[in-house]
Structures are given as structure tokens and as C-alpha cells.
N, C-alpha and C positions, 0 to 999 in steps of 0.2 A: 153763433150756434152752428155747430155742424148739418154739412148738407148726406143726404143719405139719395141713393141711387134713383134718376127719373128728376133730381136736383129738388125733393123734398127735406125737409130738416128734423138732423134728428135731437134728442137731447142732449143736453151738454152730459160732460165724461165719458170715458169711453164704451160706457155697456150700459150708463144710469137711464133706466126708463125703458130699455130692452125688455121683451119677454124671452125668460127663458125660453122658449119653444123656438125661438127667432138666432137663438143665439147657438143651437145643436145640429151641425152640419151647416152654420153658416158658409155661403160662397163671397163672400165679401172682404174687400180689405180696406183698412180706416188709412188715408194717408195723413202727411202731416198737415197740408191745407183744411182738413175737415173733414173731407170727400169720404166716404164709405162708397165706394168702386165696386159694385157686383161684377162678378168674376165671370157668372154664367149667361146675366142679358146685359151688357155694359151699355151706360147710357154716355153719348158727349156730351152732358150735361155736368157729367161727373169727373173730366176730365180736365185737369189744368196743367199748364208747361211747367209749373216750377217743380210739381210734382215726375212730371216725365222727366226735367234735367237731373231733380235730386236723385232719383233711384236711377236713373242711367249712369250718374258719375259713380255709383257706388259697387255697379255690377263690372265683375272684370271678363274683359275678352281672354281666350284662351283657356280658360277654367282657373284663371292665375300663375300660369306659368310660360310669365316671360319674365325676361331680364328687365332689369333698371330698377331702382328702389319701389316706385311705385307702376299697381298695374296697370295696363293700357286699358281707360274703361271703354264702355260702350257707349258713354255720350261723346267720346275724342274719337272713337272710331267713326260714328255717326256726321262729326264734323267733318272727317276726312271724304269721307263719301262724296257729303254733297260736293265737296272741295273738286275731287276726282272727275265726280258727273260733268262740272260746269268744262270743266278740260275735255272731257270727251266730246260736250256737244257745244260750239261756240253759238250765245245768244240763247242757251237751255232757258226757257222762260220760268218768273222769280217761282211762283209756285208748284212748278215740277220742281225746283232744288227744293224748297219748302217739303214733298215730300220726301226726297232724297236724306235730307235733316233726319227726317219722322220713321224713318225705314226701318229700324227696329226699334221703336218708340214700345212697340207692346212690352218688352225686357223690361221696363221700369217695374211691369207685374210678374211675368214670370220668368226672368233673369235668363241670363244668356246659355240656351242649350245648345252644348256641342253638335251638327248634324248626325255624327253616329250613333248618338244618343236617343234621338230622335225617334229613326229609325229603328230603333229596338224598343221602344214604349210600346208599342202593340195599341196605340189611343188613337183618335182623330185629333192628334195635335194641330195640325193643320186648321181646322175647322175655329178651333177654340182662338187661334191667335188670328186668323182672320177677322172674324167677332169684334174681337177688341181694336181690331188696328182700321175695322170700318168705324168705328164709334170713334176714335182719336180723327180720323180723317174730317169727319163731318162738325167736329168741336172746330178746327180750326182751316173749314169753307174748301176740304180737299174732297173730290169724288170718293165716295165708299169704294169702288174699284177703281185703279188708276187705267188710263190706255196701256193696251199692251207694248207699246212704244213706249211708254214711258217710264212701265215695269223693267223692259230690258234692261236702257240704257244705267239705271237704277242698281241693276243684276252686273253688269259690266262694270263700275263701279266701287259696289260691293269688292267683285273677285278682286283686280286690283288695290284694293286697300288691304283684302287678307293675304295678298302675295306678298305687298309691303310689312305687311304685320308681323309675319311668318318670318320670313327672311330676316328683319333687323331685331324682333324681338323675341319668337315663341322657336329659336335654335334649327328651323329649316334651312336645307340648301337652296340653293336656286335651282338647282336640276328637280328636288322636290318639291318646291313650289310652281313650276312650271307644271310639273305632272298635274298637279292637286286644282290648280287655279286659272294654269293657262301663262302665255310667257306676259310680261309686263312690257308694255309700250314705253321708252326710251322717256319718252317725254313727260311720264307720269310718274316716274322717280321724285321722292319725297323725303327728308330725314324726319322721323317718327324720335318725340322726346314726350314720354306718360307725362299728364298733369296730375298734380292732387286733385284729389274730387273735388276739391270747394272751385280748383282752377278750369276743371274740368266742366264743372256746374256752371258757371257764370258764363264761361266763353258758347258754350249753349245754347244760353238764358238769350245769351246776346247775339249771338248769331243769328237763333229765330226771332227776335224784335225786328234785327235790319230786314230780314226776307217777309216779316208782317207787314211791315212798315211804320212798327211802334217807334213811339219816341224813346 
């Protein structure tokens, strides 16, 4: 039986046993583990990894336009990160890369928005995906806010993985990615090949077991 937000259960199907009145201007969304995920008080009760990797493999970086047959998602980007992080800091302890992983973990809900996008929404974006990305934190034993140390290196990371992105896939120069991102460290050179989402999914799935220390 499906679980509904706060990790109460709702009725089986997907709306059977709903009141209408529940159901008009719902903030919520049904994933495929069960999970009905309120959008506006999100609990980590209601969050699970397979559901973070599946919608991360599904969402693409760039708004979809880069090169290669398929597009660079946001759970391969997310891999690259932590990857980047552990190079930037040698001995980055497992659960800082564990958030490194999770760093746009909230995209699985509301998909990957361009910055200048952003920017022009006139909303408290900001506010709303913090919400959700304290609720993913605390599902799996990560502080609701990270040290500011560990935000950066995180942020350092990031930009190099979008200078790599930019560059080999989404038609930047390097003189342009340098502007936009910052120049790239020599030694954080990477060749970037998109996976299928299901490849994308899994390598994920699996990355965050080794950093939980599931079997």
C-alpha cells in the first residue's frame, strides 16, 4: 500500500479513496516507489534513493542540448561531482562525498532549472528547494545544512564539472567556459560519455550504496 507524506499510507490506486477536496490544488507528487512526496512540507520519511536516481537519470543537464546520442543527465552529472570533490580534497570524508552525490538530489522533483531561469521566476526558488534538499539530507543521516566548508568545496566541484560539461558537450569554448565557470585545474580533466538513463540509474543506485556502506 502506498505511503503518503509524514510516511502515513494511502489507499491503493492512484487517487482511489481521495477526497476530492484533497485532490484540487494538490502540492504533491505520487512516485513510482509509492511515496506521495508533498511538494510544499516535504518529509524524509517520504524520500527514497531509487526514486532520487530514477528521476535524476531522466532529467537532462543543459535543457538538452548537448552532443552524443543521449543526454548528459543529472544523476551522471551528480556522479561526476562527487568524483571532482574527492580530487579537490584528498581524504574528503565518506559522508561529505555522500552529500556531494545528493547536491542536486531535489531535480528528481523539480528538474534541472537553467540559473537564468531562475533568476527571472520572480519566486523564492531558493527557499522551496532548500525544503526539500533539508528533508533528502536528514532521510539519509546528512545535516539539514551542510558546513560552510563543505558547501564550497561541493560549489568548486560543481563549477568544474559544468566547465567539463560545457566544453565537451553543450558547444562552449574554453575561453567561454573559463568566463562562465572559472579556468579548470589540469588535473581535473575528465572525458565525459552520457549513459542511458537505466546506466545512469544504476551507477547511482551504486555509488550511493558503496558511500552508505550497503551491501
Amino acid at each position: 500500500m502506498p505511503f503518503s507524506p509524514g510516511g502515513r499510507r494511502w489507499p491503493e490506486g492512484p487517487d482511489e479513496g481521495v477526497p476530492i477536496s484533497d485532490m484540487t490544488g494538490r502540492a504533491w507528487q505520487r512516485m513510482l516507489s509509492g511515496r506521495r512526496l508533498d511538494l510544499l512540507d516535504p518529509s524524509p520519511l517520504d524520500v527514497e534513493i531509487e526514486d532520487i536516481a530514477h528521476g535524476l537519470s531522466r532529467v537532462a543537464r543543459w535543457n538538452g542540448q548537448t552532443a552524443r546520442p543521449w543526454p548528459f543527465s543529472v544523476a551522471q552529472h551528480c556522479l561526476l561531482v562527487e568524483d571532482l570533490a574527492g580530487r579537490l580534497k584528498e581524504g574528503f570524508e565518506t559522508p561529505w562525498r555522500r552529500a556531494a552525490l545528493l547536491h542536486d538530489a531535489p531535480e528528481y522533483v523539480i528538474g534541472d532549472m537553467i540559473s537564468p531561469f531562475k533568476a527571472a521566476l520572480g519566486i523564492d526558488y531558493a527557499a522551496f528547494e532548500s525544503r526539500l534538499e533539508a528533508a533528502i539530507h536528514l532521510r539519509f543521516s546528512l545535516p539539514a545544512k551542510l558546513p560552510p566548508a563543505v558547501k564550497r568545496l561541493i560549489k568548486r566541484a560543481d563549477r568544474a564539472a559544468a566547465h567539463l560539461e560545457a566544453t565537451q558537450l553543450a558547444g562552449f569554448t574554453a575561453g567561454e567556459a573559463n568566463r562562465f565557470f572559472g579556468r579548470l585545474r589540469a588535473d581535473l580533466a575528465h572525458a565525459l560519455e552520457p549513459l542511458s538513463p537505466d546506466q545512469a540509474k544504476q551507477a547511482f543506485i551504486e555509488r550511493f550504496q558503496e558511500l552508505a556502506g550497503d551491501p
